[in-house]
C-alpha positions as CSV (number, residue, x, y, z in Angstrom):
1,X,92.3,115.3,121.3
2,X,96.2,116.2,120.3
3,X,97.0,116.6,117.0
4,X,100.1,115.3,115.9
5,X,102.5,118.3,116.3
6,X,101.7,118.0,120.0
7,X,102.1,114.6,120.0
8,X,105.6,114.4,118.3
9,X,106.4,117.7,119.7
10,X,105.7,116.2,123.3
11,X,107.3,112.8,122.9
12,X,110.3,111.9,124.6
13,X,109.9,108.1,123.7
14,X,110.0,108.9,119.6
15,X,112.8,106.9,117.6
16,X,113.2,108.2,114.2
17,X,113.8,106.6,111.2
18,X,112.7,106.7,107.0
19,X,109.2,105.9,106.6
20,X,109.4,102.8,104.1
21,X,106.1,101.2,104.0
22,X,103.2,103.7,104.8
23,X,100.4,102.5,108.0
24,X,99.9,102.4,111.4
25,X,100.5,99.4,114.0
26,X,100.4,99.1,117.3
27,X,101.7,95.8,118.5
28,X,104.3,94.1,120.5
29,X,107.7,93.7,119.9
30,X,110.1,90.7,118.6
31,X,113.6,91.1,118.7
32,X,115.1,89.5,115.6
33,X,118.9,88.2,116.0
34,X,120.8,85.8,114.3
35,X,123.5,84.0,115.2
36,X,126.7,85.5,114.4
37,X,128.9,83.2,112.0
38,X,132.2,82.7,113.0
39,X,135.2,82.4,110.4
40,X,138.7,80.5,111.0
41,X,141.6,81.2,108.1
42,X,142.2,76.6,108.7
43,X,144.4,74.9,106.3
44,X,142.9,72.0,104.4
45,X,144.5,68.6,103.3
46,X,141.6,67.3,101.2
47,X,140.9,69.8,98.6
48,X,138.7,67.5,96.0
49,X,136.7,67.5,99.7
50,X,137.0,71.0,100.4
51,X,135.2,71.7,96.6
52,X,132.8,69.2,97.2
53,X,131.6,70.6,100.2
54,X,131.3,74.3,98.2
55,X,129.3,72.3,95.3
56,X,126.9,70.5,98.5
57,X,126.7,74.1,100.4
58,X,125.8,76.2,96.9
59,X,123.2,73.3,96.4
60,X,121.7,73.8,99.6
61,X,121.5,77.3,99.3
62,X,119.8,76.9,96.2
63,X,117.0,75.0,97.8
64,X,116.7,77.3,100.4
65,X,116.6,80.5,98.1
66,X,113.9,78.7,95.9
67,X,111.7,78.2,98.6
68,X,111.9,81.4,99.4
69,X,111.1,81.8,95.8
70,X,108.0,80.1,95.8
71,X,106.7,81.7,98.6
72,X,107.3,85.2,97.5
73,X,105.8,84.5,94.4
74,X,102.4,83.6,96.3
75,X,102.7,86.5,98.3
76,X,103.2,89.4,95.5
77,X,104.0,90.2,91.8
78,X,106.1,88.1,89.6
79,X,108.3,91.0,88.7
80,X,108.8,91.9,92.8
81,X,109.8,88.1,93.4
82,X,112.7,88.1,90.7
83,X,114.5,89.8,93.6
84,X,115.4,86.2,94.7
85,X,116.0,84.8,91.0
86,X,118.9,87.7,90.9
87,X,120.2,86.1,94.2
88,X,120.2,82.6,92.8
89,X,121.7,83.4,89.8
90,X,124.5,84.9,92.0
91,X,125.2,81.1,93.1
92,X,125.3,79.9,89.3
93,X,127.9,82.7,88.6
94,X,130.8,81.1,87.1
95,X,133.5,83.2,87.1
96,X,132.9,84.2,91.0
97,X,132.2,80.1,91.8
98,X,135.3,79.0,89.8
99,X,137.2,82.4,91.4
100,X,136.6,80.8,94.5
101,X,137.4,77.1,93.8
102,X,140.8,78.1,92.1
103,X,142.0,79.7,95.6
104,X,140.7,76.9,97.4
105,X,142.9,74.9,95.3
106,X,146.1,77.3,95.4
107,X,145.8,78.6,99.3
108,X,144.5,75.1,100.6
109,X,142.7,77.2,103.3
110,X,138.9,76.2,104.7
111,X,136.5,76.9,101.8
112,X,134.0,79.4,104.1
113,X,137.3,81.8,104.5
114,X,137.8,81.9,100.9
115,X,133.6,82.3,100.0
116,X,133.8,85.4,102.8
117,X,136.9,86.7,101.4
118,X,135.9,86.8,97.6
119,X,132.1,87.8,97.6
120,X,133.7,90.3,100.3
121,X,135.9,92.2,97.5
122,X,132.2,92.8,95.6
123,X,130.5,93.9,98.7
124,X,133.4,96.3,99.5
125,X,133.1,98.0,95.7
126,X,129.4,98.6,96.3
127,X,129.7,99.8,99.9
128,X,132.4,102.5,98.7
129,X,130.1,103.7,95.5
130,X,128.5,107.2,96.0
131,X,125.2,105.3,95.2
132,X,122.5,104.4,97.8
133,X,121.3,101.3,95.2
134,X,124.4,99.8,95.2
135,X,125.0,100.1,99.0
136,X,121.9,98.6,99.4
137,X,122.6,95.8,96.8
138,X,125.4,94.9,99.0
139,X,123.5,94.2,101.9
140,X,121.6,91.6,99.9
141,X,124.8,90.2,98.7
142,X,125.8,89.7,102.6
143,X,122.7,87.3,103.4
144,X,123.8,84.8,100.1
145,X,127.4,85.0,101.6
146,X,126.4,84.2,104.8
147,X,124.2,81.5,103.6
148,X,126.5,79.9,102.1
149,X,129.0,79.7,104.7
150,X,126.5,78.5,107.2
151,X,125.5,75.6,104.7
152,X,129.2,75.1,104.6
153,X,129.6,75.0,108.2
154,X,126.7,73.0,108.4
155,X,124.8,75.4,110.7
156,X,121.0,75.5,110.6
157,X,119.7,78.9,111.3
158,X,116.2,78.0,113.4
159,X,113.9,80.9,115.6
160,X,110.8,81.0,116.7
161,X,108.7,84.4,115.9
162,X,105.5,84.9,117.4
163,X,102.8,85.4,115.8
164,X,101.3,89.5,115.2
165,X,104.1,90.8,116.5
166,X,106.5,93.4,115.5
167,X,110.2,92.7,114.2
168,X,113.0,94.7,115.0
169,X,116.1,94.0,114.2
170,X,119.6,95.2,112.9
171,X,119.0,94.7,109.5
172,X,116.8,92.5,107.4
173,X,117.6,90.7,104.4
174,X,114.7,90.2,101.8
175,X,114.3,86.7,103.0
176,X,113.9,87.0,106.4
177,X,111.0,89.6,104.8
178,X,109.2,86.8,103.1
179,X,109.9,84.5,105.7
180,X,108.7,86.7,108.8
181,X,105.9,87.8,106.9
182,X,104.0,83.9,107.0
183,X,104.1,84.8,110.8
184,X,101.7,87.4,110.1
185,X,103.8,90.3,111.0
186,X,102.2,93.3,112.3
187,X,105.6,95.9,111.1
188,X,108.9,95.9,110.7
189,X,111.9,98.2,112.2
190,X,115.3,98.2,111.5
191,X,118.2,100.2,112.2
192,X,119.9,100.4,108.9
193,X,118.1,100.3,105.6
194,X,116.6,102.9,103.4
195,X,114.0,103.2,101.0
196,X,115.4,101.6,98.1
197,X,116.7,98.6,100.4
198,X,114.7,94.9,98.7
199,X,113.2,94.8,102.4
200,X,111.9,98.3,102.4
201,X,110.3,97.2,98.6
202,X,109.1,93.9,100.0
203,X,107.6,95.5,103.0
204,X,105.3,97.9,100.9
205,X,104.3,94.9,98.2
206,X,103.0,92.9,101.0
207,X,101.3,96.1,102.7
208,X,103.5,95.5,106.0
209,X,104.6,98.9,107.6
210,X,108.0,99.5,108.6
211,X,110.3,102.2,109.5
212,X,114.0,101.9,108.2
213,X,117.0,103.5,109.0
214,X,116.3,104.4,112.8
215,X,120.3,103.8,113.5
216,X,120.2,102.1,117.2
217,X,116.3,101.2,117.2
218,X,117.2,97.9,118.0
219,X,119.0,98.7,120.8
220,X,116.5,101.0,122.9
221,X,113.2,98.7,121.9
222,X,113.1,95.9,124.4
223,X,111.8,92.3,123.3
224,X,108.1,92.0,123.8
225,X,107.1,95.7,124.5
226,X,104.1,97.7,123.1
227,X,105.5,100.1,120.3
228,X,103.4,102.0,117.7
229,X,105.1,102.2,114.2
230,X,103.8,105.3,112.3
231,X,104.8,104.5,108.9
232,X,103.3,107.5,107.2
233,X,105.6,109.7,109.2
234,X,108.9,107.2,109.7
235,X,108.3,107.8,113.5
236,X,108.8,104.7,116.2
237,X,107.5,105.4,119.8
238,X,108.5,103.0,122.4
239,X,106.3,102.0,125.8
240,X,103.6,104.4,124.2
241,X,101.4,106.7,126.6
242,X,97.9,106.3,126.9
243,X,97.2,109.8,124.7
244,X,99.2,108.3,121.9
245,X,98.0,105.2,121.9
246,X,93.9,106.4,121.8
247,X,95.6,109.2,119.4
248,X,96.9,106.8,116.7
249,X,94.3,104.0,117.7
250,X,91.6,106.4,116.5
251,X,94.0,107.5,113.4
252,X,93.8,103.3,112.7
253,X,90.1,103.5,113.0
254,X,89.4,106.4,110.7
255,X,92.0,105.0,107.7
256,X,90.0,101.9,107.7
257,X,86.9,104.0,107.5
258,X,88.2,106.1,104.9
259,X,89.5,103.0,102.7
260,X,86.0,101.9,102.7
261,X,84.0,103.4,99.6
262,X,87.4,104.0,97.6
263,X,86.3,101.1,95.5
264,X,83.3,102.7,94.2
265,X,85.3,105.8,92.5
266,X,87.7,104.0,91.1
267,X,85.5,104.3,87.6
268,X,84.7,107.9,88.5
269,X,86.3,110.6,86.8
270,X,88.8,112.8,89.1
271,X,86.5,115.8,88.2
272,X,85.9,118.8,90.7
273,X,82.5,120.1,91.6
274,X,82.5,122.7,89.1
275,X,83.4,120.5,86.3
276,X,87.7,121.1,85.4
277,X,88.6,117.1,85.0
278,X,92.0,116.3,86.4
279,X,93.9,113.6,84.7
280,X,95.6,110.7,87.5
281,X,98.2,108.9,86.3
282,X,99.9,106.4,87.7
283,X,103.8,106.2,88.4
284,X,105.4,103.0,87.5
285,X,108.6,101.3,88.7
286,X,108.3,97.7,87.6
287,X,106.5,95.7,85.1
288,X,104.7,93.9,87.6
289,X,102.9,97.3,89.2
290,X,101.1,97.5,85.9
291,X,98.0,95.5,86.9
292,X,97.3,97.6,90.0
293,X,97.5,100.2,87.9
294,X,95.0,98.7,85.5
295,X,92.5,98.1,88.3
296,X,93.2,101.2,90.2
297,X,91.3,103.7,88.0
298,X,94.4,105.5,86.4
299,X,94.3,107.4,83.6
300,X,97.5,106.0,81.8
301,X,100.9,105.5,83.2
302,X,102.6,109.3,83.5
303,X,106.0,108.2,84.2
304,X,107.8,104.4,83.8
305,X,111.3,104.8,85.4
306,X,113.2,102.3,82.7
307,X,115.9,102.2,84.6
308,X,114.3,99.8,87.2
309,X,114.9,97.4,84.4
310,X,118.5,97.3,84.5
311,X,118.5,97.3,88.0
312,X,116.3,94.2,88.0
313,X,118.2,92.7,85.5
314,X,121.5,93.7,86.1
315,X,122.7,95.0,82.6
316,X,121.3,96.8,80.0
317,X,118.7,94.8,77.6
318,X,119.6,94.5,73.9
319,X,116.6,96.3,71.6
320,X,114.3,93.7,71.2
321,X,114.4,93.0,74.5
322,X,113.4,96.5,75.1
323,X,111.1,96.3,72.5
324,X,108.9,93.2,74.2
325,X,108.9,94.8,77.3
326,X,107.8,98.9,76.2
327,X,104.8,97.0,73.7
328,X,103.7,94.9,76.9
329,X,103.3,97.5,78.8
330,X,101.4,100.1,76.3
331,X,99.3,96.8,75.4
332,X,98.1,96.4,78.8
333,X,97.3,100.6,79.3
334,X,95.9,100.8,75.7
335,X,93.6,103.2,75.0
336,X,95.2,104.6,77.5
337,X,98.8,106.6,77.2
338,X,102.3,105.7,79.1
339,X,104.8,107.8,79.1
340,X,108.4,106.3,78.9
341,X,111.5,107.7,80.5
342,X,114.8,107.3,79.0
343,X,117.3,105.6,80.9
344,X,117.5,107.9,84.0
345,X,120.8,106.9,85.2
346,X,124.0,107.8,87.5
347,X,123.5,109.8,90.4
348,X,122.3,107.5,93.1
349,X,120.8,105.2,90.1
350,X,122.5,102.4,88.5
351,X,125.9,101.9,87.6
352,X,127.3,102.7,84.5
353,X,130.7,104.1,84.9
354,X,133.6,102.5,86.0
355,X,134.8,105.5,87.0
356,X,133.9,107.6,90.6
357,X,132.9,110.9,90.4
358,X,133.1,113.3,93.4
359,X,129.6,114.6,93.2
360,X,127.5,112.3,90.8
361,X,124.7,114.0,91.5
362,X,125.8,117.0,89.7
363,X,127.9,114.9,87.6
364,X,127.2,112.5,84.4
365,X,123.7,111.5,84.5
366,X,120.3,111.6,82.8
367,X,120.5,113.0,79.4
368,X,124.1,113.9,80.2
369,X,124.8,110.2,79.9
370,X,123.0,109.5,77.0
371,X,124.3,111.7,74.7
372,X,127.7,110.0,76.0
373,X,126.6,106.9,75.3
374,X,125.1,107.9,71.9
375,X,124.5,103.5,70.6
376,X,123.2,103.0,74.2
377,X,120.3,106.2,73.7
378,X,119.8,105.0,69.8
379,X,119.1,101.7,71.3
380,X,116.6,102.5,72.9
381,X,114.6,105.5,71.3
382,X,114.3,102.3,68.3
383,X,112.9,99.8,70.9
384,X,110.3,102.9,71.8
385,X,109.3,103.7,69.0
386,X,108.9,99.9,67.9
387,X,106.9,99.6,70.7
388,X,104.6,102.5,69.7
389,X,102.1,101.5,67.2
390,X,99.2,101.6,69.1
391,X,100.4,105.4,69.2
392,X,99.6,105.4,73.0
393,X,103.4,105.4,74.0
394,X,105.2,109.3,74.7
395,X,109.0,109.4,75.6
396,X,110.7,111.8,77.6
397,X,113.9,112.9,78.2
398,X,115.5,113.1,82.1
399,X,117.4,115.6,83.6
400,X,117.2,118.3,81.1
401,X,119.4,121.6,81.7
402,X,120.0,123.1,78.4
403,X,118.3,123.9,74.7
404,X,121.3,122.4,73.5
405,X,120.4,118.6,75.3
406,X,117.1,118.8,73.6
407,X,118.0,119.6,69.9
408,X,120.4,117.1,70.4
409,X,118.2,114.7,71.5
410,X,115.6,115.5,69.2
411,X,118.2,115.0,66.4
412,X,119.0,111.3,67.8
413,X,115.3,110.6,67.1
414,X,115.4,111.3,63.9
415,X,118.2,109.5,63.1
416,X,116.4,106.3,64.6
417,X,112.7,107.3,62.8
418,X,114.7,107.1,59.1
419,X,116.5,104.5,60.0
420,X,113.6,102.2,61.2
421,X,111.9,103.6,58.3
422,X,114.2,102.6,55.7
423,X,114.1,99.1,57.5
424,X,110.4,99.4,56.4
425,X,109.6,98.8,60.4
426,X,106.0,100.8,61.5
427,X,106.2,103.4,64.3
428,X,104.4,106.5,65.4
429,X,105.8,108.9,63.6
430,X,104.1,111.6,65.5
431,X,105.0,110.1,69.0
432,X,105.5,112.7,71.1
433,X,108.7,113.5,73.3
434,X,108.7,115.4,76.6
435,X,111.1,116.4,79.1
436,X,111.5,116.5,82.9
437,X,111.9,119.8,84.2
438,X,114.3,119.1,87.3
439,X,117.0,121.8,87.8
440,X,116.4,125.6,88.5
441,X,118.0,126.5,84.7
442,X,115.2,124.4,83.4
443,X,112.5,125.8,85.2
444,X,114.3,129.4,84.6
445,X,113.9,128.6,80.9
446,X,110.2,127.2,80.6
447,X,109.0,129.2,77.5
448,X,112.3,128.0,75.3
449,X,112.1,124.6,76.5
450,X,108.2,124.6,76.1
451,X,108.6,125.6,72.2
452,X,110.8,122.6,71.4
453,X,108.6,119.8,72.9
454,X,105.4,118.5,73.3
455,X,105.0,118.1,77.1
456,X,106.6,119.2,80.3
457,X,107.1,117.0,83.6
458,X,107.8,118.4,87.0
459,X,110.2,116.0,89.1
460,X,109.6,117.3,92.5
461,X,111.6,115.0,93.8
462,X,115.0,116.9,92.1
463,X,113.6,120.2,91.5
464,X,112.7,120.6,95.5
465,X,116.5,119.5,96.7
466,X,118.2,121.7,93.9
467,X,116.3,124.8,94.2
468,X,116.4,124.7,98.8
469,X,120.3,123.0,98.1
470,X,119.3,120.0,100.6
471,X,120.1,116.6,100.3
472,X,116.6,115.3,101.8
473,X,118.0,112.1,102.6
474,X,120.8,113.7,105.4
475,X,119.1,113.9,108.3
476,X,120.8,117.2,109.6
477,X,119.6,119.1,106.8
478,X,116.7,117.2,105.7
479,X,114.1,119.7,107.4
480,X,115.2,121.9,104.3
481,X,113.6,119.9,102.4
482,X,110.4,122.0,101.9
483,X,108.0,121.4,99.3
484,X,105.9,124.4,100.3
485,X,108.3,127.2,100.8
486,X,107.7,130.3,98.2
487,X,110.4,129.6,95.9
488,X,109.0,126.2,95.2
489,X,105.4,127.0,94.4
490,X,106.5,130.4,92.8
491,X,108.6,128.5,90.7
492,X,106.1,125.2,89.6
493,X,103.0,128.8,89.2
494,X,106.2,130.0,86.5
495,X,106.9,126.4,84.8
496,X,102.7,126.0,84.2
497,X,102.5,129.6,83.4
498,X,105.0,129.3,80.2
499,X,103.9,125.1,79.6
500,X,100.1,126.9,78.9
501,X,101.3,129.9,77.0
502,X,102.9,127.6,74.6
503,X,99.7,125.6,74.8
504,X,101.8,122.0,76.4
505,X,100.5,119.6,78.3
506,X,102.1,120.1,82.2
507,X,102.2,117.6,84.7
508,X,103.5,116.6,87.9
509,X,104.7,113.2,88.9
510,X,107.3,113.7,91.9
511,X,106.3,112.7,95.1
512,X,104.7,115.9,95.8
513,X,101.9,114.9,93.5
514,X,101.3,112.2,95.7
515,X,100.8,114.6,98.7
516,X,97.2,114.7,99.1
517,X,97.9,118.3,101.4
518,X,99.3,119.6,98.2
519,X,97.0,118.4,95.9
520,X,94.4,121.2,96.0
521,X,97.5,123.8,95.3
522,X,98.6,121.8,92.5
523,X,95.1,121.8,91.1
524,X,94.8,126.0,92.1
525,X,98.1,126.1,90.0
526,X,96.8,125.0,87.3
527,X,98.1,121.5,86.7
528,X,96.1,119.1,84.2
529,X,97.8,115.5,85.4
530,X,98.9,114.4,88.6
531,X,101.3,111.3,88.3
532,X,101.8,109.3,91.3
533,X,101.9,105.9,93.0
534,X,98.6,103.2,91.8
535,X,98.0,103.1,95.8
536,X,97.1,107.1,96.3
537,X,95.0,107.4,93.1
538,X,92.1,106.7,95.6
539,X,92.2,109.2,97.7
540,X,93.2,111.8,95.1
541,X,90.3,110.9,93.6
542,X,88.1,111.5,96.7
543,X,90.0,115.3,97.2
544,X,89.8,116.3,93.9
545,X,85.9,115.5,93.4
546,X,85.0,117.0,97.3
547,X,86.7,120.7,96.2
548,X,85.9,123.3,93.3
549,X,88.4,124.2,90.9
550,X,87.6,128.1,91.2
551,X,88.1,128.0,94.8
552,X,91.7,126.0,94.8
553,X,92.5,128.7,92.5
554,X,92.0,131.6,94.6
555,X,93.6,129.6,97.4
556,X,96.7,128.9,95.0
557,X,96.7,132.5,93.5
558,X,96.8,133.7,97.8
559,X,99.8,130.9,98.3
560,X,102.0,132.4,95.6
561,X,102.1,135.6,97.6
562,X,102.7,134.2,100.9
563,X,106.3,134.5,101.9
564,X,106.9,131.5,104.5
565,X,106.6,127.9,104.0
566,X,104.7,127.5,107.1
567,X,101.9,130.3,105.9
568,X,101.2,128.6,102.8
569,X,100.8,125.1,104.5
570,X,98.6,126.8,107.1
571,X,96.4,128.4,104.3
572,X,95.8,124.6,102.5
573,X,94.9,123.6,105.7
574,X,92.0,126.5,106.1
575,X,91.4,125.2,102.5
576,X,90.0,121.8,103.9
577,X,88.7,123.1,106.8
578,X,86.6,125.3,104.9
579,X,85.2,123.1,102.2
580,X,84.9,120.0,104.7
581,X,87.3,118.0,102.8
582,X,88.7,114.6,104.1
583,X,92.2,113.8,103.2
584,X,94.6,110.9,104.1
585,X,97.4,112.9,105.9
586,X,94.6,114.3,108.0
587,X,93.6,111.3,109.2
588,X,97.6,109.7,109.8
């Protein structure tokens, strides 16, 4: 049987693209077009006419948008489905809907030229930002625009999808997600897209696996062929050969296997066989994740991005907004601990600034924002610790690069503790506060950092692309992006080193945690808490309870001296090989 190097490495029918929604289908194919919608700069003599026909068109595409509504909300979480109440509210926007009846009135030219030309000027801003969110955003700005310009024209879209089949298309709004989805499809490819995309988040809430981003998929997958979609690996291979079909059809069989039995550790400790319990936590992005979480065996929440709030909402929430939302959360965790984030933003994260930088990513962001935006920090470090009387709540501070950020941080705290204090409002006063270490000078400066907090985070994620110098999401450099190479394990052995001298808790909860090749390594290294997605707690489980703690630490301890990314991947794999260990990305 081939393993998959040989496979991929032999393939001459492989169509890459970003892995969005993780599984493996083999099915046929559905081309997915619409029809395109064609736009005429006409003069109008009846304007009272022309706005009435915006008013009927906006009402329309209200209905519409609520079905889609309804379904979604039948299909997954609450919190997922507001992606549609965000689009509707974009139709009961006054200033844009008012924007566009005023030039209407003034131009006298067809209402559809003016709707394309206004929500156009919006989509353009977003397109030109630096940030992959708000590129993406656009693109779900494009299927209200478009709807209601076909409601205007009075066009009905109508196609028939086959049932169990693939879709590939150009691009998929998060409607045609829902709406595709009732047709029980298989996967989903598109050529543009990325991770963040609503589709992409759809796609991974309804378990459907899709590959993203494959740039002219469309174009070389013909309507109604085989394809297998590898969604682990973000692969697409068209016409498939028999060896990769029986090579991924076994891969299907032993997953489903594998996802048998899960259930019955889910109450299990993640303890190895000689007895060093590992804690698994569960990354959180939105409010609505929290009852997997709750019924996936996690011990606590180790990271809740807060800055998937805003993007859901669209601004920033006032502090008893916050408030509501923090004490929810720790409420439905309790006795369990969560670990709240500050506002992580700029970058490729929300927008805050009106201003562009030329490299946001080494520009204003994290911490660097906050301590900006001192009444925007305040704000929330007092809805925090509002929310922390059960004492189960930690916060911690992003994007940390100097001493400096986190006496000044430390210093905002206590500004909010007397404050709420003297407003005879009850808190944790001994809540603790943690930092992410992200950037090489933080790592560097483990011991210093260590002796002014209580806990230390590694974000992977960052750390990996500052320390190789790799954007992991350009494709001409992204094989850079190496979360095994020396320098990265070297430098996670020194962060835990100092974070234990100090005697602080250390954890990971980038998406190398997640890994369940690296897992055993992490565990060798030394880590206490793994944070990662509620859907891979499972597994983890299963690795960390099949290997001995003594063991990954003699393989960890022979990985720090290894000088090539590929010899310390190749030693983790002996490690499973030797100790008969079963792990997901063996089996996918």
């Amino acid at each position: 049987m081939k393993t998959f190097r040989q496979i991929f490495r032999e393939a001459e029918n492989k169509i890459p693209g970003i892995a969005a929604a993780p599984g493996i289908v083999i099915a046929k194919t559905y081309l997915f077009t619409k029809e395109a919608i064609e736009i005429s700069e006409g003069e109008i003599f009846e304007v009272e006419v022309a706005k009435a026909n915006l008013d009927e068109a906006l009402r329309k595409s209200k209905k519409e948008l609520n079905k889609v509504l309804n379904i979604a909300r039948e299909k997954m979480s609450g919190t997922r489905a507001a992606i549609f109440e965000a689009q509707m509210m974009i139709l009961d926007d006054p200033v844009l809907i008012s924007a566009i009846k005023k030039r209407i009135e003034k131009e006298r030219k067809l209402p559809e030229f003016i709707v394309n030309d206004e929500i156009s000027k919006y989509q353009q801003l977003m397109i030109l930002s630096h940030e992959p969110y708000m590129k993406e955003r656009a693109h779900d700005i494009e299927d209200i625009k478009n709807r209601i310009i076909r409601n205007l024209q009075k066009k009905r879209w109508q196609s028939k999808i086959p049932n169990d089949a693939i879709v590939v298309s150009d691009s998929l709004t998060p409607a045609d997600t829902i709406l595709l989805s009732r047709c029980n499809v298989k996967g989903f490819v598109t050529d543009h897209g990325g991770v963040t995309s609503h589709a992409a988040i759809i796609s991974r809430s309804l378990n459907i696996p899709a590959v993203v981003g494959t740039h002219n998929g469309s174009k070389l997958i013909k309507d109604g062929e085989t394809i297998i979609i590898d969604g682990f690996h973000g692969y697409v291979f068209t016409t498939p050969a028999e060896d990769q079909i029986k090579f991924y059809t076994l891969k299907q069989e032993k997953l489903i296997e594998l996802q048998k039995g899960l259930e019955e550790l889910k109450d299990l400790p993640a303890k190895t066989k000689d007895g060093k319990e590992i804690h698994l936590k569960a990354n959180v992005d939105v409010t609505g994740e929290i009852d997997i979480v709750v019924t996936s065996g996690a011990k606590g929440i180790g990271l809740y991005r807060t800055e998937q709030i805003l993007e859901e909402l669209g601004e920033f929430p006032n502090e008893d907004e916050q408030t509501t939302i923090y004490t929810r959360l720790a409420s439905r965790i309790y006795p369990e601990h969560i670990t709240i984030r500050a506002f992580d933003i700029g970058g490729d994260k929300f927008k805050f600034l009106d201003y562009t930088e030329p490299n946001p990513f080494l520009g204003l962001r994290g911490i660097r924002i906050l301590l900006e935006n001192i009444t925007l920090f305040k704000t929330q470090i007092r809805a925090v610790l509002r929310a922390s009387q059960n004492k189960n709540i930690q916060f911690m501070l992003p994007m940390i690069t100097t001493l400096k950020e986190i006496k000044h941080a430390k210093e905002i705290i206590e500004e909010c503790k007397k404050e709420l204090k003297k407003e005879k409002i009850v808190f944790d006063s001994r809540m603790k506060i943690g930092i992410m270490i992200e950037v090489p000078s933080a790592a560097v400066l483990a011991k210093e950092f260590a002796q002014e907090i209580d806990f230390i985070s590694i974000g992977t994620n960052d750390l990996i692309q500052f320390l190789m110098a790799v954007d992991r999401g350009n494709d001409l450099v992204a094989e850079l992006y190496q979360e095994f190479n020396p320098a990265v394990i070297r430098t996670i052995a020194h962060i835990v080193r100092e974070a234990k001298k100090a005697h602080r808790e250390v954890s990971i909860c980038g998406e190398m945690a997640a890994d369940t090749l690296a897992m055993p390594l992490l565990v060798g290294l030394g880590l206490d808490s793994l944070s990662m997605s509620p859907a891979t707690l499972p597994y983890a489980k299963r690795i960390i309870r099949s290997m001995s703690y003594h063991k990954a630490k003699e393989m960890a301890d022979e990985c720090i001296e290894l000088g090539s990314e590929k010899e310390i991947s190749d030693r983790i794999e002996k490690f499973f090989k030797e100790h008969s260990i079963i792990r997901t990305r063996q089996i996918i």
